[in-house]
N, C-alpha and C positions, 0 to 999 in steps of 0.2 A: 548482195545475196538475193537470189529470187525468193519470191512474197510466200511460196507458200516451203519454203527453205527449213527443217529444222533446228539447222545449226546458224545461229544469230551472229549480227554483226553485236558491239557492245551497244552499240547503240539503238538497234532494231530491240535486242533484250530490253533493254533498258524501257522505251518507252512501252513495251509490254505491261509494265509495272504501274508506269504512268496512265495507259489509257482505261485499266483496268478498274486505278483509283479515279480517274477523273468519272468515270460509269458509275462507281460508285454515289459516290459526293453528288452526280447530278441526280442519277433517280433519286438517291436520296432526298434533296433538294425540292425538288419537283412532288413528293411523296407530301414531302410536309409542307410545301407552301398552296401546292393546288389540289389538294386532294379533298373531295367534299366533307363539308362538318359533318361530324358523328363517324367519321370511318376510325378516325386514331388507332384505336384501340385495338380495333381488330385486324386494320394495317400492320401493326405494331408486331402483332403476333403470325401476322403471317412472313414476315420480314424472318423472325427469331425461328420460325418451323423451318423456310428457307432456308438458312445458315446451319441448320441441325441438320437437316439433308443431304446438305454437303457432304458429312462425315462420310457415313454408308457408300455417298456416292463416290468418295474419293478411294476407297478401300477397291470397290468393286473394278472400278475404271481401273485402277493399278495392277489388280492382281488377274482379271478377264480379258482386260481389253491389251495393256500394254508387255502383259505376258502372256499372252496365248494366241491374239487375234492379228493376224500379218495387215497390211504392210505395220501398224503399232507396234507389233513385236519385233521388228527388225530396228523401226528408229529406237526402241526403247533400249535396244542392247546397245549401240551407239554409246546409247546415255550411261549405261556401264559401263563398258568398254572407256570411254571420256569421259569421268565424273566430273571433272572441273573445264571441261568446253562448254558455251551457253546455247547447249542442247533443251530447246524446249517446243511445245506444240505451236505452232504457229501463229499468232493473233487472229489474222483471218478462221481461222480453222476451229479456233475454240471458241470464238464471240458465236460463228455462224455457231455453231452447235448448243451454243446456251440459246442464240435465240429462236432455233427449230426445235429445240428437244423440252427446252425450258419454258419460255416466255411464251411464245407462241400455244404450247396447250394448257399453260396455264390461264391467260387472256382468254381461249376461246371456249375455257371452263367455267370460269372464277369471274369476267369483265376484265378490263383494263387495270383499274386499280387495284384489283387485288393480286388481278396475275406478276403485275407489274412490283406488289409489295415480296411476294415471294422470289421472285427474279434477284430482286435486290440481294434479300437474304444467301442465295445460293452463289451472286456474285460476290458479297464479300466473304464469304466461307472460298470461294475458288481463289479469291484475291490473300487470304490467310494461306490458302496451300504452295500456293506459288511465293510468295515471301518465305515462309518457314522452309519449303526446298531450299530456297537461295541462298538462307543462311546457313543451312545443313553442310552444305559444301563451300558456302566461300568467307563465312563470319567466322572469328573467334569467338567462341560462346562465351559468353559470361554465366548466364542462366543456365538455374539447374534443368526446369523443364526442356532446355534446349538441346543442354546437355546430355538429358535422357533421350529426347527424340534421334539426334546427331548418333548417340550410341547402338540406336535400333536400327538408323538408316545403312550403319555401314556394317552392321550384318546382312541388312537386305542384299546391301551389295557384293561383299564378300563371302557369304557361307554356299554352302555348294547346294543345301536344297532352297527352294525357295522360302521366303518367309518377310514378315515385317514390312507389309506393304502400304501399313496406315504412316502416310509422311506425319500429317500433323494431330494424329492419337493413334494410340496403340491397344485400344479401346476394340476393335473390331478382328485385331489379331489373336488380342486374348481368347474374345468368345467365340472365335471361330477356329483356332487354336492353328493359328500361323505365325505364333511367335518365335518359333525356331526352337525352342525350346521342349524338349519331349515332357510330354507326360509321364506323372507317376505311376508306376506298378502298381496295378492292383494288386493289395494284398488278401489272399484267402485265407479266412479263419474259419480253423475247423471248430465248432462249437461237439467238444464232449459229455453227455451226459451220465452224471453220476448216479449210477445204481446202488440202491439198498440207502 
């Protein structure tokens, strides 16, 4: 299958998973063994704002980019259309984009280590979305959170308006109220006042 292909051989998917964690594991790695004394800390927490970022970042990119924005909106229907094909963004296509959109203005904000501590963060927040998809569609859940996410996902995919675009929290559906689920009625109370 060509490189920048959406639809994966099992094996091109597969090591998606792998190069994703190996990115991981190494900055991480690198994070903690060369990273100058006295950063820890605030390494640490740039790492954990990373990963936080992802959320927002996952909602927006699902519900902006991969349903609204062409050519995304065309592969993304695909991914409807074949829920269980291993329909996914590219490797090439996602790294180059973490590391122009991510790493890159972070490093030439923040320095190297720190840009490089939030990178991390946001990579394994993206590396949690991309597994928690995979299982959505191709694990047997055992878990109830999985359970619940699995039951939000296949309303995304089934109900006719859109909705439920948070794969791994349902956190940003809520407050932005794209759960699929309508709102209640407001109710008007007439307030009477008693005379005499």
């Amino acid at each position: 299958m060509p490189l920048l292909s959406i639809e994966h051989s099992t094996t091109a998917y597969r090591a998606d998973f792998f190069l994703y964690g190996s990115a991981v594991l190494a900055l991480g790695g690198w994070l903690v063994l060369r990273a100058p004394s006295g950063m820890s800390l605030g390494l640490s927490a740039l790492v954990v704002l990373g990963w936080l970022a992802w959320s927002p970042v996952e909602y927006a990119l699902h519900r902006f980019v991969l349903h609204g924005l062409p050519p995304f909106k065309g592969w993304h229907r695909q991914h409807h259309q074949r829920p269980l094909a291993l329909i996914c963004a590219p490797t090439v296509l996602s790294a180059s984009l973490i590391g122009l959109l991510v790493w890159l203005p972070a490093a030439g904000a923040m320095g190297l280590w720190r840009g490089s501590a939030l990178t991390l963060g946001v990579l394994m927040g993206y590396l949690g979305y991309a597994i928690t998809h995979h299982a959505l569609h191709h694990w047997r859940l055992r878990s109830r959170w999985l359970a619940q996410r699995k039951y939000a996902h296949a309303r995304h995919h089934h109900l006719q308006q859109p909705c439920c675009f948070g794969v791994t929290t349902g956190l940003w559906d809520r407050l932005l109220h794209t759960s699929g689920k309508k709102k209640p009625a407001l109710v008007h109370i007439r307030v009477v006042r008693r005379q005499g």
